[in-house]
N, C-alpha and C positions, 0 to 999 in steps of 0.2 A: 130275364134280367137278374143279376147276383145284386144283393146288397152288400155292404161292409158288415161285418157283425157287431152286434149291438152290445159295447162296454155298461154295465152296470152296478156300480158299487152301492154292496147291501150295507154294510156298516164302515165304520173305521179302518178296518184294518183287511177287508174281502171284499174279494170281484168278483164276478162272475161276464160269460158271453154265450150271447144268446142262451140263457138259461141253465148252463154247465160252468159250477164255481172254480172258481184258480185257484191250486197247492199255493201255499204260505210259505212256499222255497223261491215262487216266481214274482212275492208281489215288492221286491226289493232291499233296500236298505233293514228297513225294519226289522227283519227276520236275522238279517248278523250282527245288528245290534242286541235282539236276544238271546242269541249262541254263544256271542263272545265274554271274558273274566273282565270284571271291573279292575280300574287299579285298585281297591280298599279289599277284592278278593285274592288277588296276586300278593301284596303286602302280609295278610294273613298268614297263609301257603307259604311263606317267606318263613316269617317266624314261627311258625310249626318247626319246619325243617331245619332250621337253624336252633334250634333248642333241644331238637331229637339228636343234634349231631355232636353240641357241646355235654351230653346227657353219654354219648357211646366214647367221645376221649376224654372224659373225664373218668372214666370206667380203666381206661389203660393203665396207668401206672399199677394201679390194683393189681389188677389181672397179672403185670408181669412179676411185680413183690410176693405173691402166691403162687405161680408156677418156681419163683427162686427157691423160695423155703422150703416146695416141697423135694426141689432137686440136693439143698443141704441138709433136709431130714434121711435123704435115700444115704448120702454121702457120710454123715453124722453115723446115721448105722451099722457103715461098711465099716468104718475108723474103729469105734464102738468091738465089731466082732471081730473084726483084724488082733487088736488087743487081748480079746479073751483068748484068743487060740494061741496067741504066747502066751499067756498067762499058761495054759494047761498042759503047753510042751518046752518051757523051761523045767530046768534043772531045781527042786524044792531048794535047793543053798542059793541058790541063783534070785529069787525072789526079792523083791525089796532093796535090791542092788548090796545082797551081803555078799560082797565079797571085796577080796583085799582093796584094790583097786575098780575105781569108778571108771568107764570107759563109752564111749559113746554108744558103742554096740549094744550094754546091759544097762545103762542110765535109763530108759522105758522104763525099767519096772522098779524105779524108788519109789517111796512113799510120798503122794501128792494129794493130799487134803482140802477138800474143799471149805474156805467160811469159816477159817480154823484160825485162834489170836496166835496161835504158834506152831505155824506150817511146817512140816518135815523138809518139804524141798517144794518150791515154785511149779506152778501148771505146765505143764508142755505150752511151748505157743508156737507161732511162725515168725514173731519178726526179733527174739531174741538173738544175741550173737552170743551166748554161753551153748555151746554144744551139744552138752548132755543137756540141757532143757530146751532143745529146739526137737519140731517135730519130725522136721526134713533129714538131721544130722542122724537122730537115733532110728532113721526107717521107717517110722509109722507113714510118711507121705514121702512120693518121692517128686511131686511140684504143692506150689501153693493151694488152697483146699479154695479161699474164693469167697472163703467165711468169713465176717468179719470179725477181728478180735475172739480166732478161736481161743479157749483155751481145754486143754486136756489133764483132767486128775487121777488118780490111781489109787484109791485109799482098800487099804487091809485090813480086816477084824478077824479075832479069834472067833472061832468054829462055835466056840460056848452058848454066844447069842441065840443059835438056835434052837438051844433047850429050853427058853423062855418066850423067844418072839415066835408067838403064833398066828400072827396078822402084820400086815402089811403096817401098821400102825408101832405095833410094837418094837416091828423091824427099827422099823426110822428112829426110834425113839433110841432103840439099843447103839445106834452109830451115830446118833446128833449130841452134842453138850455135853456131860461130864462125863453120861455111861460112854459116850463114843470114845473121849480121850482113854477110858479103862481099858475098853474094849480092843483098843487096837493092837497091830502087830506089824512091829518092824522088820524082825529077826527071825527068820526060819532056817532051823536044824531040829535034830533029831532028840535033841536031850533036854529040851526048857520045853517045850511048845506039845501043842494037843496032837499035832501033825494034820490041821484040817484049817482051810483061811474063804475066809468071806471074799470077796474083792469086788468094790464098786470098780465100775467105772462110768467115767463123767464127763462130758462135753459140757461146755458152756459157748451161745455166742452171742452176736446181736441179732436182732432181726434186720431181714432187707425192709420192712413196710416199714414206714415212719408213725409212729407212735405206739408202738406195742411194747411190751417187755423182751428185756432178754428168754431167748430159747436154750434149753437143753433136752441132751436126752441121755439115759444114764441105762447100763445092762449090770447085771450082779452076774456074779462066775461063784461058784465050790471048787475049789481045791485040795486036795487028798496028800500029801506028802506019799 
């Protein structure tokens, strides 16, 4: 004769039959209601992820203001060394735009001072319509650079400076304020001058990231007559 087997509940929440306990996956409800997230763990998990997220775009603008800059520091440089290499294969008359006539072709290389109460001639830019002070007319670019509010200087000093400035300090000092105003050189021929010229040159522009200073970056050239 078979009997039915015999249900047993040990405690609360366990069975057993005939003396063999039940896994705690068969004894019903209860077991998914322990497996599954509350709503106050879901809400959590929520704002986690939502704070991670406005944490990684707020991150962007950043990110793309610093890859700009560093694409207009690559650009600033090129401009920069484009310049010097006319600088050292013009003509020494040709310098400083000495010669009879002003033309768009030799306007590059007038005298452009920077920070100065009484500038030689205006910075190269891009959005002027005077010709010889535009950057695109006289060849240094042949589209827009992208920069904003670049502007491009050229300033000239006599070769003398460097019988005195023997630091970087001293340099600066020789081409800023009064000794700069002595020190300069407009005029290159063979009969006044040492035959030997300093030449900055000078980017200035904004920056892309909102609140920083304006950026520049500036290269020195020797020149020999």
């Amino acid at each position: 004769m078979t009997y039915p087997p015999t249900l047993i509940r040990r405690s609360a929440h366990s069975f057993e039959i005939d003396g063999m306990p039940l896994s705690p996956l068969t004894t019903g409800p209860r077991r998914l209601r322990d497996s599954a997230f509350t709503l106050i763990e879901v809400m959590i998990a929520v704002a986690v992820l939502t704070v991670g997220m406005f944490s990684v775009l707020s991150m962007i603008p950043t990110l793309s203001g610093t890859r700009k800059l560093a694409l207009e520091m690559v650009l600033a440089r090129q401009i920069a060394e484009s310049l010097a290499e006319r600088v050292q294969g013009a003509a020494w008359s040709d310098l400083g735009g000495n010669v009879t006539t002003i033309t768009n072709e030799n306007a590059w290389s007038l005298p452009r001072y920077y920070n100065s109460s009484l500038p030689k001639n205006p910075p190269l830019t891009e959005d002027t319509a005077i010709g010889q002070d535009n950057v695109q007319t006289v060849g240094i670019l042949t589209q827009r650079s992208g920069m904003a509010n670049l502007k491009i200087y050229l300033e000239y000093y006599t070769g003398d400076i460097m019988k005195t400035a023997n630091d970087r300090t001293a340099f600066m000092n020789a081409i800023s304020g009064t000794a700069g105003l002595a020190n300069r050189r407009d005029q290159f021929n063979s009969t006044n001058q040492d035959g030997v010229a300093i030449v900055r040159i000078l980017l200035t522009w904004n920056e892309p990231i909102a609140g920083r200073p304006m950026n520049r970056h500036e290269l020195f050239v020797a020149r020999r007559n």
